[in-house]
DRENKE-973432 format. One record per residue: residue in three letters; x, y, z of N, C-alpha, C in turn. Coordinates in steps of 0.001 Angstrom, whole numbers, padded with zeros to 6 digits, always signed. Layout:
residues N
ALAXYZXYZXYZ...
***
This chain:
residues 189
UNK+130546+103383+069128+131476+103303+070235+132888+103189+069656UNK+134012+103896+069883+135280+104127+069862+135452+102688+070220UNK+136820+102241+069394+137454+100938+069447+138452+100875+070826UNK+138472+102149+071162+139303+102653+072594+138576+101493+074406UNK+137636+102710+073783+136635+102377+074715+135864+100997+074227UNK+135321+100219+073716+135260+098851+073451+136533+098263+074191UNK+137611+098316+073468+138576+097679+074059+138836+098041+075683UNK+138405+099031+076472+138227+099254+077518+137254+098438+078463UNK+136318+098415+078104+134932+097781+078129+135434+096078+078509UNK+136469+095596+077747+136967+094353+077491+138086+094135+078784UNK+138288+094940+079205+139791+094575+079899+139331+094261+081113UNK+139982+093144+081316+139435+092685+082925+139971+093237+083993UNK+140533+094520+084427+140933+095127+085281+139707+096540+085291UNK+139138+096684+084427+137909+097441+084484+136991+096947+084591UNK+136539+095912+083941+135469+094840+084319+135707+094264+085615UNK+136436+094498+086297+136367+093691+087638+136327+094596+088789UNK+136768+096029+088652+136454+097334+089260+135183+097562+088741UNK+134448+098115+088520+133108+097833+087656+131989+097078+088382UNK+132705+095981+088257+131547+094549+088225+131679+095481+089963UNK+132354+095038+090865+132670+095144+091942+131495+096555+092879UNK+131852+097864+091992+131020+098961+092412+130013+098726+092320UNK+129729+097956+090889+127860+097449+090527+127150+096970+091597UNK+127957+095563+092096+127286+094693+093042+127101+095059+094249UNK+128180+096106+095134+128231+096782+095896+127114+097998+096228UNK+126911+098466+095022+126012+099534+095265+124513+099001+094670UNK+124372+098046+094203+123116+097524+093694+123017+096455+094965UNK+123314+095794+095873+123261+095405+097263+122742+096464+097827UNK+123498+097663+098154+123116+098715+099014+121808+098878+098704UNK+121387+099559+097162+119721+099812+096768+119003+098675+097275UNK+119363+097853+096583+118061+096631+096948+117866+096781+098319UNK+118992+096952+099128+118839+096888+100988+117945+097611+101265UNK+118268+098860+100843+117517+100226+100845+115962+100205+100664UNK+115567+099542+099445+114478+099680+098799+113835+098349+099797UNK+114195+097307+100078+113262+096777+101085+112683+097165+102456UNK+114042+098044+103037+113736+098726+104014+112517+100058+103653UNK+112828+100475+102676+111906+101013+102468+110330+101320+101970UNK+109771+100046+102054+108665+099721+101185+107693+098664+102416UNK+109036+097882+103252+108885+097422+104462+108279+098800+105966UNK+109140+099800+105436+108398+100976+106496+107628+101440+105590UNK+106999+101843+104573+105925+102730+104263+104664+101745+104459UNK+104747+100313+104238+103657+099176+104791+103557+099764+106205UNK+104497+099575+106812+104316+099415+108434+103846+101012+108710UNK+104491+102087+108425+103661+103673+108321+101899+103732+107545UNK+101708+102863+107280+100522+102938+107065+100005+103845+105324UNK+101212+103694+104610+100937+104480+103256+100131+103574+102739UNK+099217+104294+101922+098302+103224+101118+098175+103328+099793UNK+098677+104115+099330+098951+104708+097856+100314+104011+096993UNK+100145+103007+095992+101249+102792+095472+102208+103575+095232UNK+101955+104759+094386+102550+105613+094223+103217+106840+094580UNK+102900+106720+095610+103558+107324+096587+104769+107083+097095UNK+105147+105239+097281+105986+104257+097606+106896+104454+096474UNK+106580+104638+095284+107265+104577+094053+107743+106038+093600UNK+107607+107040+094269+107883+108495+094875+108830+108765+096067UNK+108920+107865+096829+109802+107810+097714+110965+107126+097407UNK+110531+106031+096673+112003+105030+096381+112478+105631+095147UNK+112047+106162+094374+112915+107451+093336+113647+108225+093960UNK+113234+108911+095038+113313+109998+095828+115194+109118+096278UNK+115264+107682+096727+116355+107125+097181+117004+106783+096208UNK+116889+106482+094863+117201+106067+094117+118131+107149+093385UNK+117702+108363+093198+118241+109309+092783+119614+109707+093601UNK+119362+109665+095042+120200+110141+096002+121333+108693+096031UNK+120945+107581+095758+122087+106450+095696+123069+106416+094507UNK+122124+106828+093399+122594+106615+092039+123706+107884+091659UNK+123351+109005+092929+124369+110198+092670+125281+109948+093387UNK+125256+109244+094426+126127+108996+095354+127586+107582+094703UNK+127061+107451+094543+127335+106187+093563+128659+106922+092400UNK+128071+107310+091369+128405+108118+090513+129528+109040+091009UNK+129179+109403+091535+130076+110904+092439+131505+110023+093199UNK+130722+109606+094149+131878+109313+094847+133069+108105+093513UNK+132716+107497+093245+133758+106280+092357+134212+107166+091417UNK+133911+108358+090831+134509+109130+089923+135349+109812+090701UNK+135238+110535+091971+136140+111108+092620+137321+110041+093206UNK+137003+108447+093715+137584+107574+093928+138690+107352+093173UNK+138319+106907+092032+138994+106830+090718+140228+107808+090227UNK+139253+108800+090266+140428+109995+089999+141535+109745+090540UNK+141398+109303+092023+142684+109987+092764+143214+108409+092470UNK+142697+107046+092233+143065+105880+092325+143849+106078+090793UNK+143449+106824+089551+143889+106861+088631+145210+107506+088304UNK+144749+108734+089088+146171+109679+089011+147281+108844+089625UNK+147029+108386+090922+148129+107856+091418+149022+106472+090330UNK+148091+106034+089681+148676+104732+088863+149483+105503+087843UNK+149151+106457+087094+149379+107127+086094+150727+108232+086857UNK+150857+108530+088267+152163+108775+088775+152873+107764+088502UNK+152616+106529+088865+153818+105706+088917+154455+105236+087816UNK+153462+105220+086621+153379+105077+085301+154847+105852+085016UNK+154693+107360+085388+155337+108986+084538+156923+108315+085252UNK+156914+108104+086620+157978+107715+087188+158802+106737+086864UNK+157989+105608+086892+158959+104505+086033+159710+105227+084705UNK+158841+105451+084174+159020+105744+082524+159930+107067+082379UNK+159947+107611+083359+160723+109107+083412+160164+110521+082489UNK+159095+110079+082347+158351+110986+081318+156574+111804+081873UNK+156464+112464+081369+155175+112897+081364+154116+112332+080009UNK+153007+111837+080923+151949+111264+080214+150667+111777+079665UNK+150755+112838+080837+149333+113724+080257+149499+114074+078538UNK+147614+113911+078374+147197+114278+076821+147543+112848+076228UNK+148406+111592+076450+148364+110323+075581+147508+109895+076038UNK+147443+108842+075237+146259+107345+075370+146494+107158+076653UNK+147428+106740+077362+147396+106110+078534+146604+106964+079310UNK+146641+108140+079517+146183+109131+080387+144400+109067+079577UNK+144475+109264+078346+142856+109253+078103+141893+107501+078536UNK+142959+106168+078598+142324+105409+078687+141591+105349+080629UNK+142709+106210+081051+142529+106022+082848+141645+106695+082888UNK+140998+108229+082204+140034+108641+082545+138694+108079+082004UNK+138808+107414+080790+137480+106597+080083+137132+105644+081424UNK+138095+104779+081694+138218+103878+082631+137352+104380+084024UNK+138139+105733+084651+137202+105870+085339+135359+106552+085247UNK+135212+106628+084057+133812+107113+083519+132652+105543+083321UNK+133304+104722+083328+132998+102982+083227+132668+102936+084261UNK+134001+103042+085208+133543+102535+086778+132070+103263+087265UNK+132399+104636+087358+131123+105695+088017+130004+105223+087279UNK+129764+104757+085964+128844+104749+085575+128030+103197+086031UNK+129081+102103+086447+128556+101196+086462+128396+101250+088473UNK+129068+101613+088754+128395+102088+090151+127409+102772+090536UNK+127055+103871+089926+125554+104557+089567+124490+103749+089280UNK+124702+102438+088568+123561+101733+087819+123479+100772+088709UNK+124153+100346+089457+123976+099001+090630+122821+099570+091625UNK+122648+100751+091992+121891+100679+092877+120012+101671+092607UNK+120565+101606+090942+119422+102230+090072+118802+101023+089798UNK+119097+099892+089534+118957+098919+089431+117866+098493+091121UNK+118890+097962+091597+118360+097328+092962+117593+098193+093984UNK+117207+099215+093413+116069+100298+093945+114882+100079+092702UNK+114662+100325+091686+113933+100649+090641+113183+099500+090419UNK+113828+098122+089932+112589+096520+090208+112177+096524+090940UNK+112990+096465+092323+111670+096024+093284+110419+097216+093597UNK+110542+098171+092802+109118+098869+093107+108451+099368+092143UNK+108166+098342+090958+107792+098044+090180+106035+097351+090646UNK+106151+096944+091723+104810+096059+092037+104142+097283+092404UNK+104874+098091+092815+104041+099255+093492+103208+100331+092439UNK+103397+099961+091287+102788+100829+089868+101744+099991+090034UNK+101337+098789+090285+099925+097650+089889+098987+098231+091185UNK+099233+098747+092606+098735+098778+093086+097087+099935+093030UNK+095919+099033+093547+094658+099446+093297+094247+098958+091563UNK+095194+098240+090887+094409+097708+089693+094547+095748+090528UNK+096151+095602+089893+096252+094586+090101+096695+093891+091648UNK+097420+094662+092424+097628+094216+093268+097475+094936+094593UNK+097513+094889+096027+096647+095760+097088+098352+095629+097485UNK+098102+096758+098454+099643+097254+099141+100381+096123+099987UNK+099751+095232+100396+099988+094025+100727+100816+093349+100017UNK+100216+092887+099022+100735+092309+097916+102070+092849+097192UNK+101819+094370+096825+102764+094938+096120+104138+094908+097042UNK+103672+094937+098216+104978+095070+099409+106164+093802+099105UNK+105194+092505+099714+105823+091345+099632+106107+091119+098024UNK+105781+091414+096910+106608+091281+095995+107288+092064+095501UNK+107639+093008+096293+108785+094142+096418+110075+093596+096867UNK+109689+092778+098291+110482+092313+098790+111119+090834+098629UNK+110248+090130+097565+110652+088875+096850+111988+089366+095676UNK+111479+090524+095145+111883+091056+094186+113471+091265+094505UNK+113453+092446+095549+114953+092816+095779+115760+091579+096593UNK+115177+090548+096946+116048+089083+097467+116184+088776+096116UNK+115446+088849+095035+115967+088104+093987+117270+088751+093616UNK+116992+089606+093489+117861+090657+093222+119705+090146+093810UNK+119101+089726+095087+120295+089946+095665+121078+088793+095469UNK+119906+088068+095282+120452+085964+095307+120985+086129+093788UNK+120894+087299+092849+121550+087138+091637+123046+087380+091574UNK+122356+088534+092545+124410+089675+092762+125181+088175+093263UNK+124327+087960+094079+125348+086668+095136+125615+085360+094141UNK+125033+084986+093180+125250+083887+092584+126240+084395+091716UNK+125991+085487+091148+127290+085882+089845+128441+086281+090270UNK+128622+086585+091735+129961+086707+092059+130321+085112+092609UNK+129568+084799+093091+129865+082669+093460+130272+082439+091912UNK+129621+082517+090906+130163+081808+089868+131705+082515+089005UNK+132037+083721+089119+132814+083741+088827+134622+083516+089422UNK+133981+083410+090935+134759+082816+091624+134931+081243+092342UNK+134517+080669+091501+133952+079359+091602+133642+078039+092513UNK+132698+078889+093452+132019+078870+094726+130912+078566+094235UNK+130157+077526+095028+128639+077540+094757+128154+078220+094578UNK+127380+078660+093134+126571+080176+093171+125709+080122+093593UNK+124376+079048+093746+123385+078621+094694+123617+079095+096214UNK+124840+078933+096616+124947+079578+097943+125855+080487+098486UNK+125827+081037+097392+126746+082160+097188+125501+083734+097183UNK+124480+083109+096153+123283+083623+095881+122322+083257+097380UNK+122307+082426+098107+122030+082345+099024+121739+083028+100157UNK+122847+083680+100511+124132+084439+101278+123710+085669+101482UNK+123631+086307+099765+123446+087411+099570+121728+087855+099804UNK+121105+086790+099577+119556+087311+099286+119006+086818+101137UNK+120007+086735+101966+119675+086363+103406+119458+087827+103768UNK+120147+088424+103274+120772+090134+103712+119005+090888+103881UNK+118682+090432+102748+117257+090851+102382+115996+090166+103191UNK+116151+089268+103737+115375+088857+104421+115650+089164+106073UNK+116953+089351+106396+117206+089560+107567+116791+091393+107545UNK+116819+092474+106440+116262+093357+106590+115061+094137+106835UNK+114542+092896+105972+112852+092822+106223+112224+091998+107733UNK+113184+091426+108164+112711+090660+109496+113443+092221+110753UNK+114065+092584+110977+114600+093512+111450+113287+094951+111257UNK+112790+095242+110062+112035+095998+109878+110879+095682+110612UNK+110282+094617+110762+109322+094076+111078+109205+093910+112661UNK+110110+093578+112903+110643+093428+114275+110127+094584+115491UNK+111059+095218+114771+111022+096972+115074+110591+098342+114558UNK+110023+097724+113561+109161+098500+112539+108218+099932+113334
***
């Protein structure tokens, strides 16, 4: 890894754009993936793998979405900084560091927005590979759905702790989201 990009990696104005898309779009998956594992129970699928075929199937479509859009975000969030940059300065920037660090920068963000919801789709349907050895669709469901609350009570505690809020109920908060999705599913399932 380039000392560029390390030192990129380091700067808390990327790490905090970053962190931000992660949790955002790894919320969304996990949402996603309970709702979804919550209706293929209630549709009557009985095949683990099938469940674990479908939530790829979302996972792919979040993780591009993800990716895509914060790189296109970026761009235009980048260019514009890097206008004001040329303006102050009275100069043109394109081809320097500054201009190569805004685009590394935005390749960080997309990438860590892509992975938030590759993430919070992909564990929780993990139970769904055991099913017909170790565990029955029952089973694999509800620890699908233990799974992506964990998931969420993590996102929610690590943003409580870095803003120094109870992360216990910060993590709280967040992993309600998941239970109120799965009660909603159920509901009206």
């Amino acid at each position: 890894m380039s000392a560029r990009l390390a030192s990129l990696l380091r700067d808390d104005r990327v790490r905090a754009i970053s962190r931000r898309y992660f949790v955002s779009n790894g919320f969304d998956g996990a949402l996603t993936c309970i709702g979804l594992v919550i209706g293929a129970y209630l549709t009557g699928v009985t095949e683990g793998l099938t469940v674990v075929k479908i939530g790829v199937g979302a996972a792919v479509g979040l993780t591009t979405s993800g990716v895509w859009s914060v790189w296109e975000i970026e761009r235009a969030e980048k260019r514009a900084e890097l206008g004001r940059i040329e303006d102050a300065m009275l100069t043109d920037l394109g081809g320097t560091a500054v201009e190569r660090d805004k685009v590394a920068a935005r390749g960080i963000n997309a990438a860590a927005s892509g992975l938030g919801p590759l993430v919070g789709i992909v564990v929780p349907l993990l139970p769904f590979l055991a099913v017909g050895g170790l565990l029955s669709m029952t089973w694999a469901t509800l620890a699908s759905v233990g799974l992506g609350t964990s998931i969420l009570f993590s996102f929610g505690a690590y943003m409580g702790s870095i803003s120094d809020q109870r992360w216990y109920v910060a993590g709280l908060r967040m992993a309600l989201a998941g239970v109120a999705v799965a009660a909603v599913n159920l509901l009206f399932g």
